[in-house]
C-alpha positions in Angstrom: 89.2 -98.3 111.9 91.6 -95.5 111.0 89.0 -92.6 111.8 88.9 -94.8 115.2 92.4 -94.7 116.0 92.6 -91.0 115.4 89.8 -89.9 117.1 91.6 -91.8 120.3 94.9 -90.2 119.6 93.0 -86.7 120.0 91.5 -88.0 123.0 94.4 -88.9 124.6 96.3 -85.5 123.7 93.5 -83.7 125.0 93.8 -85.7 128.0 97.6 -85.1 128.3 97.2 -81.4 127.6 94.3 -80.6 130.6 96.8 -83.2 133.0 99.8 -80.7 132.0 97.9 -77.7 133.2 96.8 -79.2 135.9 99.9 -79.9 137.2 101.3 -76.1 135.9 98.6 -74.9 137.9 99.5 -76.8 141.0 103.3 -75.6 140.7 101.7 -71.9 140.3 99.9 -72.2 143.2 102.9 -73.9 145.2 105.0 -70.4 143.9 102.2 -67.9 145.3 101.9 -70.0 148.2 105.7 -69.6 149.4 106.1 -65.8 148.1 103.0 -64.6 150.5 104.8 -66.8 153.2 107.9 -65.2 152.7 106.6 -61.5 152.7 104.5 -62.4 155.8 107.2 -64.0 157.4 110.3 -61.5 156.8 108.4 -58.1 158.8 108.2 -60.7 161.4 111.5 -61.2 161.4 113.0 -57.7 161.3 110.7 -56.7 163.7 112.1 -59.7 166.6 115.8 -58.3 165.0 115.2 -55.0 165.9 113.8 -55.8 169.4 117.5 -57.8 170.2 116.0 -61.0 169.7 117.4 -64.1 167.6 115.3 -66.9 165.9 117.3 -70.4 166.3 116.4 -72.4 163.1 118.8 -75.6 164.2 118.2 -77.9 165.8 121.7 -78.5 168.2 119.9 -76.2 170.5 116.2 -76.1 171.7 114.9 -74.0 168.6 113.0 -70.9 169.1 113.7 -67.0 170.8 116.6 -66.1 172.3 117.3 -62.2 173.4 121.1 -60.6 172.7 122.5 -59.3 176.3 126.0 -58.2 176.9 128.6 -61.3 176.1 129.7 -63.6 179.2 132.9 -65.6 178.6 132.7 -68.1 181.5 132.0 -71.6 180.9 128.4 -72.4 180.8 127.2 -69.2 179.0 125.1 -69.5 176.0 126.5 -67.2 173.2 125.6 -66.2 169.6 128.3 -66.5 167.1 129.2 -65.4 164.3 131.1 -68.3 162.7 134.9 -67.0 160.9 134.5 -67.2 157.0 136.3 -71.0 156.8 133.7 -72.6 158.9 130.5 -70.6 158.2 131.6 -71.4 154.3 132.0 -75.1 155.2 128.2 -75.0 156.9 126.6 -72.9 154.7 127.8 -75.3 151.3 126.3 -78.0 153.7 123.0 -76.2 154.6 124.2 -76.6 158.2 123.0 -72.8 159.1 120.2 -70.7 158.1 120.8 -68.0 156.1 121.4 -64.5 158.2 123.5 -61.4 158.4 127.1 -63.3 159.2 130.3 -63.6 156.8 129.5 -65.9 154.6 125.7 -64.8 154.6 124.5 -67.1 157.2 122.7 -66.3 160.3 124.5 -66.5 164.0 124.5 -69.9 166.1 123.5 -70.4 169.7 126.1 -72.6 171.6 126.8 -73.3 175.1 130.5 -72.2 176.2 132.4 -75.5 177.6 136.1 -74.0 177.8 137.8 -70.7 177.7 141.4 -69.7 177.6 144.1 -71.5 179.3 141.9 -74.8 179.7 143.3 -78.1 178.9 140.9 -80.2 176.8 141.2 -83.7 175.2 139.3 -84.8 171.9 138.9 -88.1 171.2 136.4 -90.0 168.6 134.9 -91.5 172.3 134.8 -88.2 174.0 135.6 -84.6 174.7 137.1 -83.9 178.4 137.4 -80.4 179.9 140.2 -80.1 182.5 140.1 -84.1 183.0 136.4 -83.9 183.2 134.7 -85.9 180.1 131.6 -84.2 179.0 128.3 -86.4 178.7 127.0 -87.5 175.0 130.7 -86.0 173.2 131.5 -89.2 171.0 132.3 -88.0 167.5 130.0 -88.9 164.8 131.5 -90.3 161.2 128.7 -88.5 158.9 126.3 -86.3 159.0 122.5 -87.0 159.2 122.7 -86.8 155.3 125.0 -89.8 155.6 128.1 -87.6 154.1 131.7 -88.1 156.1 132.3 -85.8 158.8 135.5 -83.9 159.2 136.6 -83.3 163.3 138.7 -81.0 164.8 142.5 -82.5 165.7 142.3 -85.1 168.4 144.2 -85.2 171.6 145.2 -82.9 174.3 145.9 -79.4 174.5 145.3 -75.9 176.2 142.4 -73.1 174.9 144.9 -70.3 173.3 144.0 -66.8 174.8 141.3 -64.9 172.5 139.4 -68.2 171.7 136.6 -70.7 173.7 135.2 -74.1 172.9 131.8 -74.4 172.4 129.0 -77.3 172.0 125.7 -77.4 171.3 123.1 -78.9 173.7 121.3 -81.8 171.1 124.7 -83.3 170.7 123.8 -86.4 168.4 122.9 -83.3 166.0 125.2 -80.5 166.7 127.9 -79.2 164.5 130.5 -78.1 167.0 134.1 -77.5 168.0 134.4 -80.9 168.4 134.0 -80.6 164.3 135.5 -77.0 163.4 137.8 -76.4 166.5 138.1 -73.2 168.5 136.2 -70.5 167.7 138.0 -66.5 168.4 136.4 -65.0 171.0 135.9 -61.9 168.4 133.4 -64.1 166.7 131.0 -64.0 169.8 128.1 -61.3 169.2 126.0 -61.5 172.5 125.1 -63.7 175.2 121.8 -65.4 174.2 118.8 -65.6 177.1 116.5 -67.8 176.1 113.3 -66.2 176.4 110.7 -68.5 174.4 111.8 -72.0 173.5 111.2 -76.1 172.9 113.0 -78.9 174.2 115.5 -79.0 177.0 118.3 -76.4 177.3 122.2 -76.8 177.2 123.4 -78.8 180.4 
């Protein structure tokens, strides 16, 4: 009985042992897997940099190519923006943005430009109005899609300082916005984006 029992305790650790490689080998696998991804993907990447275009990873604005042209300021232009260290901190801790080439080390986000300088606009947890005019699907959300609170920008009414613009994003049950971190400077604005290869609908 005893030469029984140990011959099924080496059976079991034998078992135990190939299960552990097996599994080790699946992890290896997994790691060589996402390195050749990663060296295929980045020369792709650099190359649509160099040729003035932008990737959008998020998904507040139809995700794909966009191509950097001279910056418009007028409400209704899509821009790229580098975020000011304060917020792109606050959305990089909260994987908000992708990484990039922006303070913070995060990449630059596409918005749609709602109000410029010398605009009155109102926030409120129902809505956000431009110049009396409420803009569709603006409610405020509570938390994020991870369920953690959300901090907004300071409700009520009050005029777009020179040097800065209000900007939303066009999937607005999803996008992290002014109506969240406020005006942005207008310094912060890289380019205009023009979409030039995307999914889903574009900013209205």
């Amino acid at each position: 009985m005893t030469r029984l029992l140990r011959e099924r305790a080496a059976s079991q650790r034998r078992g135990l042992s190939v299960q552990t490689l097996q599994k080790c080998s699946r992890g290896h696998r997994n790691r060589i897997w996402t390195l050749i991804a990663l060296a295929l993907t980045a020369p792709l990447l650099l190359s649509v940099h160099a040729l003035g275009l932008r990737v959008n990873w998020t998904s507040s604005m139809p995700l794909g190519l966009y191509r950097e042209v001279p910056a418009c300021l007028e409400r209704g232009a899509l821009v790229l923006i580098c975020l000011p260290e304060k917020i792109a901190r606050a959305g990089r801790q909260r994987r908000y943005l992708p990484l990039g080439d922006c303070p913070e080390g995060v990449s630059p986000i596409v918005k749609q430009i709602v109000a410029i300088a010398g605009d009155e606009i109102e926030l409120q947890e129902e809505f956000l109005a431009v110049k009396g005019i409420v803009v569709a699907r603006t409610g405020l959300r509570s938390t994020d899609s991870l369920g953690r609170p959300l901090d907004h920008a300071q409700l009520g009414r009050r005029l777009v300082a020179d040097g800065e613009v209000w900007v939303l994003g066009s999937e607005r049950s999803r996008s992290w916005d002014s109506r969240y971190f406020g005006a942005v400077p207008v310094e912060s604005i890289v380019a205009s984006a023009k979409p030039v290869l995307t999914l889903g609908s574009g900013a209205d």
